[in-house]
C-alpha positions as CSV (number, residue, x, y, z in Angstrom):
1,X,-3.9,27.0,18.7
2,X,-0.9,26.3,21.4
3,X,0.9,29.1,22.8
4,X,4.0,27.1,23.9
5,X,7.0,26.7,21.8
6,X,7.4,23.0,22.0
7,X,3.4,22.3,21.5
8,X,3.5,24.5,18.1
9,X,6.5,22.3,17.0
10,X,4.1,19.2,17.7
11,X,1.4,20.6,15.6
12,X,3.9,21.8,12.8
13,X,5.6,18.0,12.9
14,X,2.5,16.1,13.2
15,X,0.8,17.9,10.2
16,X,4.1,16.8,8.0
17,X,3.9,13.4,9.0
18,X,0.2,12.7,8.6
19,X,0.5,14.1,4.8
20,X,3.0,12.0,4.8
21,X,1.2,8.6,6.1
22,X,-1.7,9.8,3.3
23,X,0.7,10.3,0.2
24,X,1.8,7.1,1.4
25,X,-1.3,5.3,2.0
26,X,-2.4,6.3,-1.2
27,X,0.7,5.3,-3.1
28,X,-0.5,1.9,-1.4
29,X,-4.2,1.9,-2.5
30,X,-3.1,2.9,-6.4
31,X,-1.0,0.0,-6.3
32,X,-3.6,-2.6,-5.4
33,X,-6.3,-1.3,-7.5
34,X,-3.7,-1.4,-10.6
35,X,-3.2,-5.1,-10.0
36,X,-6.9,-5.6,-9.7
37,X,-7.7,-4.3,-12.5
38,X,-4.6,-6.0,-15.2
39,X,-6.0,-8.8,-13.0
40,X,-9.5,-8.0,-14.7
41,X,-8.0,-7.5,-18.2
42,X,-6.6,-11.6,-17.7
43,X,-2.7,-10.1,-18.8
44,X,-0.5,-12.6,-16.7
45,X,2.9,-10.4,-17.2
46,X,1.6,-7.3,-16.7
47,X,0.0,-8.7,-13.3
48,X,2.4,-10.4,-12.1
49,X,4.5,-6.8,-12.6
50,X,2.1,-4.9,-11.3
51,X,1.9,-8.2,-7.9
52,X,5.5,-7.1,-7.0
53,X,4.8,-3.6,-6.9
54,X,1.8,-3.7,-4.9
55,X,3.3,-6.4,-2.3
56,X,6.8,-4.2,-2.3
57,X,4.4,-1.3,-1.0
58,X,1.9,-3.3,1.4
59,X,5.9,-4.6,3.1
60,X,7.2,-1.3,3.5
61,X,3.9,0.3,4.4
62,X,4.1,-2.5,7.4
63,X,7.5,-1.6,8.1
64,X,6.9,1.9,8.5
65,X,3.8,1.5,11.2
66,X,1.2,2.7,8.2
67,X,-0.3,-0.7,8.2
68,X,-0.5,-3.7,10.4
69,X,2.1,-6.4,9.4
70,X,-0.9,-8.6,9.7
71,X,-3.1,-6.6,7.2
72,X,0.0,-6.2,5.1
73,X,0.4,-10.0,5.0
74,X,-3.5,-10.7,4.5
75,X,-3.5,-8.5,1.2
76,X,-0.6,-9.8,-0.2
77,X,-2.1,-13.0,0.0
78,X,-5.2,-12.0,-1.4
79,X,-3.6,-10.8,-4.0
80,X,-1.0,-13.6,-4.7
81,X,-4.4,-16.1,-4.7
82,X,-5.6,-13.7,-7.5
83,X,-2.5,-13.9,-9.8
84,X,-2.2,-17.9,-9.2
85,X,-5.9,-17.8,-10.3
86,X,-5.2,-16.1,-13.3
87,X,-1.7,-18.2,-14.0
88,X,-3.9,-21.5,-13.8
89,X,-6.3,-20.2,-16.8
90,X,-3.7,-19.0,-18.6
């Protein structure tokens, strides 16, 4: 444990921003695997719903320095080519 004022503050801060960063990571992760699976169950509203949610998250995950914008931009693609798949048998 630190003894000096200012290093116990870092400790105390970084703790609330790291269970921060996880609620927020797994906010993310929820959100994908929801569209995946109304993806699976071939409903075109519900995905496309469910698309905008996940890709609103992935953005401001970027934004935030959770994610890479790179990574960000990779899944939403991903998941885009999904819900254009399952437009095109619909």
């Amino acid at each position: 444990m630190p003894n000096i004022k200012s290093a116990i503050k870092r400790v105390k801060v970084s703790d609330k921003r790291r269970l921060r960063n996880a609620s927020q990571k797994s906010d993310l992760r929820t959100a994908v695997k929801a569209f995946e699976t109304v993806v699976a169950s071939n409903n075109v509203d519900s995905a496309k719903e469910a698309f905008v949610v996940a890709s609103k998250k992935l953005d401001k995950a970027a934004s935030k320095g959770l994610i890479h914008k790179n990574v960000a931009n990779r899944k939403k693609s991903r998941l885009a080519k999904k819900l254009n798949e399952l437009v095109a048998q619909a």
